[in-house]
N, C-alpha and C positions, 0 to 999 in steps of 0.2 A: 453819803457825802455827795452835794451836785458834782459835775463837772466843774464849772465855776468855781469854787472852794479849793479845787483841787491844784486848779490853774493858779489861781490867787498866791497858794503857798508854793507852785513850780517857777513863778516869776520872784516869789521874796526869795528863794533858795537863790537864783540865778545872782544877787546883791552880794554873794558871799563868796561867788567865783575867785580863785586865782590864775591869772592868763596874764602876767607879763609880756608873755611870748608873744601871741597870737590877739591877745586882747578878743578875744572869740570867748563871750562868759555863756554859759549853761545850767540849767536850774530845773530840777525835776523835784516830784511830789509822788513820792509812791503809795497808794490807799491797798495795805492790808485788807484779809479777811474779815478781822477781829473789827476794824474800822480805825486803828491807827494808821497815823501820817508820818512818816520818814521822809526829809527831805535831803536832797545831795547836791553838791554843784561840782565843777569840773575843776580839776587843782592836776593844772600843768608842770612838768620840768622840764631843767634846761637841756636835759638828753632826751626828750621826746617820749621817748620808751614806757619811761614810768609813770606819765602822765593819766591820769583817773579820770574818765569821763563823772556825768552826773548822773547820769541813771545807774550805774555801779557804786557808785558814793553812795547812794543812797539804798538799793537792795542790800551791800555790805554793812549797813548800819544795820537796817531790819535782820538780817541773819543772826547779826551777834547777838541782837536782842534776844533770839531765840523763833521769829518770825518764820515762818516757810511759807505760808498761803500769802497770796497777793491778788488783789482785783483789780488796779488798775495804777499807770503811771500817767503822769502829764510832763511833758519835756518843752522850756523854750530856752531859745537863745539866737544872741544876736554879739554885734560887734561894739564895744566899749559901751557894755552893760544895755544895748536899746536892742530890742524883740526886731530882728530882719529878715523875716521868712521862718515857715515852718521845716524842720529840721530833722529828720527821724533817726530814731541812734541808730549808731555804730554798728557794725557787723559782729564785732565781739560782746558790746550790751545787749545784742539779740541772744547772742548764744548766752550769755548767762540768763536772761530773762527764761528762755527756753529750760533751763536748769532747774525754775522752780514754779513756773507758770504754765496753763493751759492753754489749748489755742484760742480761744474765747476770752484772756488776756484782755483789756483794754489798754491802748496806747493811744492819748490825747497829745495830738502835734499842733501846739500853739504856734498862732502866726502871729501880724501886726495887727492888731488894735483890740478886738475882742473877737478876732478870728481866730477856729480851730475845729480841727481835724478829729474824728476818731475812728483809729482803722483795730483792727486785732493782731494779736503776734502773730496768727496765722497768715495775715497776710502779709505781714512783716519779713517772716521766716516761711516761706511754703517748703515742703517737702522738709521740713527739720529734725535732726535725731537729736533723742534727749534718753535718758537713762529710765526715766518712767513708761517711754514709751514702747521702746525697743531691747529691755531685760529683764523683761517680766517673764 
């Protein structure tokens, strides 16, 4: 799957955001091994806490499916549904990323227009402990 295809389906996800709150919507596309596409968006509450980024929406979908291998995510978002800078997840979306990805991971960080970014978890996450790596 291009890059492009990937992004395509991480901005339709981003349409299906819930953000009352923060009106801050996010939309990711995650490209499986197999070449399945999972997509997630960000679905906020009103006590903060339990608030679900998109790129966790969306590995949580692949998981249940039965998914573990992942080759690449595309993550955009912006404020009242328009792409406003490129945005890289979460500290805690790394650490799960980390949970079932390699460093070699790709993370495509969409910007405005048909700008975007592709860096690696590795660089996302340097020096990161993940259970495959460290208890073997």
């Amino acid at each position: 799957m291009t890059p492009q295809k990937l992004i395509k389906l991480a901005k339709e996800a981003m349409t299906h955001a819930y953000a009352p709150y923060s009106g801050f919507t996010v939309g990711a596309a995650l490209l499986c091994a197999d070449g399945s596409v999972y997509q997630g968006c960000n679905i906020e509450n009103a006590a903060y806490g339990p608030t679900n980024c998109a790129e966790r929406t969306a590995i949580f979908k692949a998981v249940y499916d039965g998914h573990r291998q992942f080759s690449a995510i595309a993550v955009c978002g912006g404020k009242d549904g328009r792409i406003t800078g490129a945005f890289p997840p979460c500290g805690v979306c790394r650490q799960v990323m980390r949970e079932f990805c390699d460093d070699d991971f790709r993370v495509l960080l969409v910007g405005e227009g048909d700008c975007w970014e592709e860096i690696t978890l590795s660089e996302l996450l340097p020096h990161s402990f993940s259970a495959h790596k460290h208890m073997k």
